[in-house]
N, C-alpha and C positions, 0 to 999 in steps of 0.2 A: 623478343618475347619476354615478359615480363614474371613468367611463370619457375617456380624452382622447378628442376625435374632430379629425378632419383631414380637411380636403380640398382634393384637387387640384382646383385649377382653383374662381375664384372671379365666374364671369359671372352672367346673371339665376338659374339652378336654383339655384346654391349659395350668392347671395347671400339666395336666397326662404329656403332650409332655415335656414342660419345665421340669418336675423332671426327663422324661427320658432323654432327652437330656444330662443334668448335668449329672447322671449317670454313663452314657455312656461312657462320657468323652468326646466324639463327640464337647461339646462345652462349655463353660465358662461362668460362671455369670457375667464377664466383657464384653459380650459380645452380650447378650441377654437381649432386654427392653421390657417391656410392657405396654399398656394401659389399663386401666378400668374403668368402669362409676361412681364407687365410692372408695371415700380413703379409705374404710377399706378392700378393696380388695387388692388397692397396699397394703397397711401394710401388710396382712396377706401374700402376694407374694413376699416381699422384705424381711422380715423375714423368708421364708422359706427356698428362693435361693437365697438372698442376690446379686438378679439382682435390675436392674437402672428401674425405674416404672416410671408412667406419666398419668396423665390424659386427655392430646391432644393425641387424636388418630393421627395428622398432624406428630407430636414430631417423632415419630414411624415410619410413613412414610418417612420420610427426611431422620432419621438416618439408617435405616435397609435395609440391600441389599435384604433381605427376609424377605415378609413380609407375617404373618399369619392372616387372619379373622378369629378368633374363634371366632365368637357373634354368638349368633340365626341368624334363615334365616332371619327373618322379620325384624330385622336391617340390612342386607346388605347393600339396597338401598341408605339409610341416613349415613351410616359408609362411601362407597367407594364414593358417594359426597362430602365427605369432603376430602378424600385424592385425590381424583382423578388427579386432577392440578398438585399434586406433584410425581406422579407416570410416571417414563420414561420409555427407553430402557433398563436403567441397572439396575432396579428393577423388584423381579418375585412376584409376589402372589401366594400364596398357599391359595382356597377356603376350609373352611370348615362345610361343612353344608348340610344338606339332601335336595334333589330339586331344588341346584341353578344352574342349566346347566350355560351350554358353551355363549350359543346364551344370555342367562337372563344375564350373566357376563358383557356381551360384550356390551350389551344396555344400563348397568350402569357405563360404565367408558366412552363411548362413541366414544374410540377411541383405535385402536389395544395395549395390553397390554397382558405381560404374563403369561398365568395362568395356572395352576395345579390346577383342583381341587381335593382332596383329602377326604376319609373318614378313620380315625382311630375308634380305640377304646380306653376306657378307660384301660384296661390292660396294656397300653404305663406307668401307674405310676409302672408297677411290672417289665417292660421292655418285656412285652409278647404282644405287642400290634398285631394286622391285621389291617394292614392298603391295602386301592385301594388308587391307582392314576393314572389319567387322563387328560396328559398335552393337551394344544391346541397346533396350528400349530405354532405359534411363539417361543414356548420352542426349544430350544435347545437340543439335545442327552446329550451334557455336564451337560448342566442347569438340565435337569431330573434327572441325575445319581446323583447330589448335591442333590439334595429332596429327591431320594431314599434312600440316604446314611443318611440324615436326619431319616428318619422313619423306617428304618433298627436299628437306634442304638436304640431302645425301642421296637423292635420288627421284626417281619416279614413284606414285603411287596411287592406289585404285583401290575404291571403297566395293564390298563385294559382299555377296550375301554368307551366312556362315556355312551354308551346303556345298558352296565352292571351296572352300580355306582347306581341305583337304588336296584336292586338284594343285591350290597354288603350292602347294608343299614340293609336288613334284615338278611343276614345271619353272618355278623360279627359287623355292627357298633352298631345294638341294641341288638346283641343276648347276649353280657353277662347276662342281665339282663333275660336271658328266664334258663341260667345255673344257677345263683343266686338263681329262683325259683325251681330251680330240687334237687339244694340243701339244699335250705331249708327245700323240703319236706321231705329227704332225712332223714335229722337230725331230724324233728322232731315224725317220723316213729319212727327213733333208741330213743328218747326221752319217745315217749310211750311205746317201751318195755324195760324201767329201766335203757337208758346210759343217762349219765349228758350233758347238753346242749353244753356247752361248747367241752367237746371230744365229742360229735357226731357230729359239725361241722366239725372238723378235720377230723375224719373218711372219712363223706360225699365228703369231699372238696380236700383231696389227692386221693378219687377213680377217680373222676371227673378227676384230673388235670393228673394221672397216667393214665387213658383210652384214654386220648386224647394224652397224648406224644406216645402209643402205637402205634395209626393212622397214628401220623406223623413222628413216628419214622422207623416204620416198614414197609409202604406205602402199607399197608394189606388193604382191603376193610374192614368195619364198622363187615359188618353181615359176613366175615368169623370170625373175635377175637369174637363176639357174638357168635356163633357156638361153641366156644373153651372153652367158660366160660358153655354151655350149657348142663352137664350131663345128660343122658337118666332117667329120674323120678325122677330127683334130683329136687334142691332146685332150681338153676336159671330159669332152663325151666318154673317151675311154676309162680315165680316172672313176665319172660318176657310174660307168657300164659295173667296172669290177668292183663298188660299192655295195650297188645292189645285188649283185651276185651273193657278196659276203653278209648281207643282210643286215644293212646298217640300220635301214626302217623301223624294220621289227625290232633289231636288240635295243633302241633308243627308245619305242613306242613299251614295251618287256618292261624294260627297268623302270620307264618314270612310271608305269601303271603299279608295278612292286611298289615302288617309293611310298606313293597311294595307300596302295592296300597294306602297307606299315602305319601310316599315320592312321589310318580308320583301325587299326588292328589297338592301337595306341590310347584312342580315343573311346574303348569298351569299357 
């Protein structure tokens, strides 16, 4: 890709995209600058991908034909005031951030601009990332397939209308953090009965990552490969019996609708 890309704000999202990008191969460390609100963030950034850093978020706006928002929501406002003046026709933004619609973008730059908002995941540092995206009416067919292609090389990704981008909050851009916790229980289960911490990670963390390439390998629904694992009076039936008991359904189905109704809560 021939394209500079840029971005503001250089924490876990934009440090995950940036090492997937490199990766990839998709793009260059000559070719990709950042900003951050402190020097030891460029250091730790420039040392890692031995990209061109900055602390003018303007600097990033000027040079990059793409340019990324990776900061929290609650600095959008104050971030894209400062670029804004410098933001034309032949610049796209790629939003990233839970709750900052189409209409709240457009009331911050003030003036027609091209935006993709996007949500990844962290999984973009292992190149497994999910990503949504949700250009507005000024994107181009071309200009989106450039962002696809962006967020393809660290992962999978799906163009999606902006009334879903809420939904994909909870069920991909925070859910690692909901498998995180399945696996830790996971391990620490095999811990209490006698395996060493360390390999019952492993255990835990290749069932996980082997049941889900199953899904999406095999494009089998969840509860028939559950069925499959599920022998008449054997051992999983029981496993998945005292599951439901404990109400895994609902505390999983609970939390990612919370998730949800934070990001809409977010996006007022």
């Amino acid at each position: 890709m021939n394209k500079k890309i840029g971005f503001i704000g250089g924490g876990n999202m934009g440090s995950a995209m940036i090492s997937g990008l490199l990766s990839s191969n998709l793009s260059t460390a000559e070719s990709i600058i950042a900003s951050a609100h402190t020097q030891a963030t460029l250091d730790r950034l420039a040392a890692s991908y031995g990209i061109q850093t900055t602390l003018d978020n303007t600097t990033v706006a000027k040079t990059a034909d793409i340019i990324f928002l990776a900061v929290k929501p609650y600095l959008y406002e104050d971030v894209i005031e400062e670029i804004r003046d410098i933001i034309d026709d032949d610049k796209l933004i790629v939003a990233i951030a839970a709750g900052v619609s189409h209409s709240k973008l457009d009331d911050y730059f003030g003036k027609p601009v091209k935006i993709v908002r996007a949500m990844p995941n962290t999984p973009a540092m292992v190149l497994e990332a999910m990503s949504a995206l949700s250009p507005n009416e000024h994107v181009s067919t071309e200009e989106l397939q450039s962002v696809v292609a962006i967020f393809e090389s660290f992962g999978k990704a799906e163009v999606v209308p902006e009334s879903l981008m809420d939904a994909v909050v909870g069920v991909s851009g925070s859910s690692p953090a909901y498998v995180y916790m399945f696996i830790e229980a996971m391990a620490d289960a095999a811990v209490a009965d006698g395996m060493p911490r360390t390999q019952a990670y492993k255990f835990a963390a290749q069932s996980v990552y082997g049941a889900a390439k199953m899904v999406l390998e095999t494009n089998t629904h969840p509860g028939v490969l559950k069925d499959a694992v599920c022998s008449p009076g054997g051992t999983t039936i029981a496993a998945v019996a005292k599951l439901e008991e404990k109400g895994l359904r609902d505390a999983v189905i609970s939390a990612q609708r919370c998730c949800v109704a934070k990001s809409k809560d977010m996006g007022k």
